[in-house]
C-alpha positions as CSV (number, residue, x, y, z in Angstrom):
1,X,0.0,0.0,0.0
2,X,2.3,2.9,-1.5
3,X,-0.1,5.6,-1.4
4,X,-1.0,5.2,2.2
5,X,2.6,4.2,3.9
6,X,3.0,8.3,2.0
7,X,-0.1,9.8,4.2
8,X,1.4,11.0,7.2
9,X,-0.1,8.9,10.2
10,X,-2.5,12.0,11.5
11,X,-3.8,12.9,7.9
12,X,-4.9,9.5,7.3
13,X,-8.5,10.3,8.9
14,X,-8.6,13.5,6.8
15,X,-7.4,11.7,3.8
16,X,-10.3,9.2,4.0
17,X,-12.7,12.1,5.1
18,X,-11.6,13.8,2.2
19,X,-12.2,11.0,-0.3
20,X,-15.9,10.1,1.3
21,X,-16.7,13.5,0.4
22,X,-15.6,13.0,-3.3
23,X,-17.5,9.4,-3.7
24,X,-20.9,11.5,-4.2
25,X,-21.8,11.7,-7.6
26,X,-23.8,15.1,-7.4
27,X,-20.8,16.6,-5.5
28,X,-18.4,15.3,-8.5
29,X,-20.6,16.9,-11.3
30,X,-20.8,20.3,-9.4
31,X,-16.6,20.2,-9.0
32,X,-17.0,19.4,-13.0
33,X,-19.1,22.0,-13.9
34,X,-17.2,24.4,-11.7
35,X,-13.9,23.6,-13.7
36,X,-15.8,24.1,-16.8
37,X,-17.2,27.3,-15.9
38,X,-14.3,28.9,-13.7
39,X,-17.2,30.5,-11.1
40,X,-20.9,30.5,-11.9
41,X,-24.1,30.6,-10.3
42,X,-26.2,28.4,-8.3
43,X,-28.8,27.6,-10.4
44,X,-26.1,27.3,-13.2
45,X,-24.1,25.1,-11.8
46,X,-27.7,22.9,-10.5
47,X,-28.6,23.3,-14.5
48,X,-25.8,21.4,-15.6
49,X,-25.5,19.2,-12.5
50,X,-29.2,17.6,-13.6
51,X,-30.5,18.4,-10.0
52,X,-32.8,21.3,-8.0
53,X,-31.1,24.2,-6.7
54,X,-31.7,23.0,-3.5
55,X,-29.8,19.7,-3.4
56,X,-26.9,21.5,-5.0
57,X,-26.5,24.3,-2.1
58,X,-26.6,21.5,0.3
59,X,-23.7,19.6,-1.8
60,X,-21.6,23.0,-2.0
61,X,-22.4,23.9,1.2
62,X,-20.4,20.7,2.3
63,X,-17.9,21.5,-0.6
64,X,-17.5,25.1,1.1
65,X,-16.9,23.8,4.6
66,X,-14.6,21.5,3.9
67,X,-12.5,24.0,1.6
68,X,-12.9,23.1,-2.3
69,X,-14.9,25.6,-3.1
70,X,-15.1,29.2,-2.6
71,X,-18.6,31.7,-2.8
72,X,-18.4,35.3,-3.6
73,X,-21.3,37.6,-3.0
74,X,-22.3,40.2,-6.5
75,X,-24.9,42.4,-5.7
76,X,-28.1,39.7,-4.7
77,X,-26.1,36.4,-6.9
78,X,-23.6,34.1,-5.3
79,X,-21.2,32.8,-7.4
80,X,-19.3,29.7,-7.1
81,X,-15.5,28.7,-7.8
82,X,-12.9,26.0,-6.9
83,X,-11.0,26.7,-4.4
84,X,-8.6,24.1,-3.7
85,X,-7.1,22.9,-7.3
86,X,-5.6,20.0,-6.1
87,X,-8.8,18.4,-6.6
88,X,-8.7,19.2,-10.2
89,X,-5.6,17.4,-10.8
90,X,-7.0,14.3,-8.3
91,X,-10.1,13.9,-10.6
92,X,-7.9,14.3,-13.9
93,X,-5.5,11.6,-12.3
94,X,-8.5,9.4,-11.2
95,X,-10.3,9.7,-14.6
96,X,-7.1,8.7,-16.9
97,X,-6.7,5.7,-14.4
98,X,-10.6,4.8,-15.1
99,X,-9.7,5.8,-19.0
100,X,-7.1,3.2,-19.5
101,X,-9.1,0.3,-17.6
102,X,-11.6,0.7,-19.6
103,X,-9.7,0.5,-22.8
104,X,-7.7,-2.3,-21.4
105,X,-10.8,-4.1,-20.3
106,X,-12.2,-3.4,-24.2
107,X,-9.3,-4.5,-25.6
108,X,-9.8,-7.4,-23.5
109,X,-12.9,-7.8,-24.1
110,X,-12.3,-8.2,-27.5
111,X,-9.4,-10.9,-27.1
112,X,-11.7,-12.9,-25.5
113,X,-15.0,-12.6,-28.0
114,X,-12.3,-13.2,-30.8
115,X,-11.1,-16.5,-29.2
């Protein structure tokens, strides 16, 4: 276990912490859109998230509190931004690990229906 002999003995409960709060699919389309869109709005960002406005605040509220994302007040509009970019490059490094299982499963796949 490589990755967590690295995590320094205290962060490993923040590490995990950290990680439960990315395995929410909701939360993981609003950091999306949010790198898309550099800062947006609420209903924006709940738009291209395929929920109500509602469930979003509560998932950003959570984002917010735990430091990945940022608010800032314009006039009576909140806008919405990343604010930690590590988790940009942790989703970019997750997805091209899920990108080349998937074309090594393909390619296995097709080994197998080819035999």
């Amino acid at each position: 276990m490589g990755c967590v002999a690295t995590v320094p003995g205290l962060l490993v409960d923040e590490t995990a912490r950290r990680f439960r709060l990315l395995g929410d699919a909701t939360r993981l389309r609003l950091l999306d859109a949010l790198h898309e869109a550099g800062e947006t709005t609420l209903s924006e960002l709940a738009d291209v998230a395929g929920t109500s406005s509602a469930n979003a605040c509560k998932h950003l509220a959570l984002l917010e509190r735990e430091g990945l994302v940022a608010k800032r007040r314009t006039g009576t509009s909140v806008r919405y931004r990343i604010a930690d970019p590590t988790i940009v490059a942790l989703c970019e490094l997750v997805c091209d690990g899920l990108r080349r299982r998937y074309e090594e499963l393909g390619r296995l796949g097709e080994t197998l229906s080819a035999a």
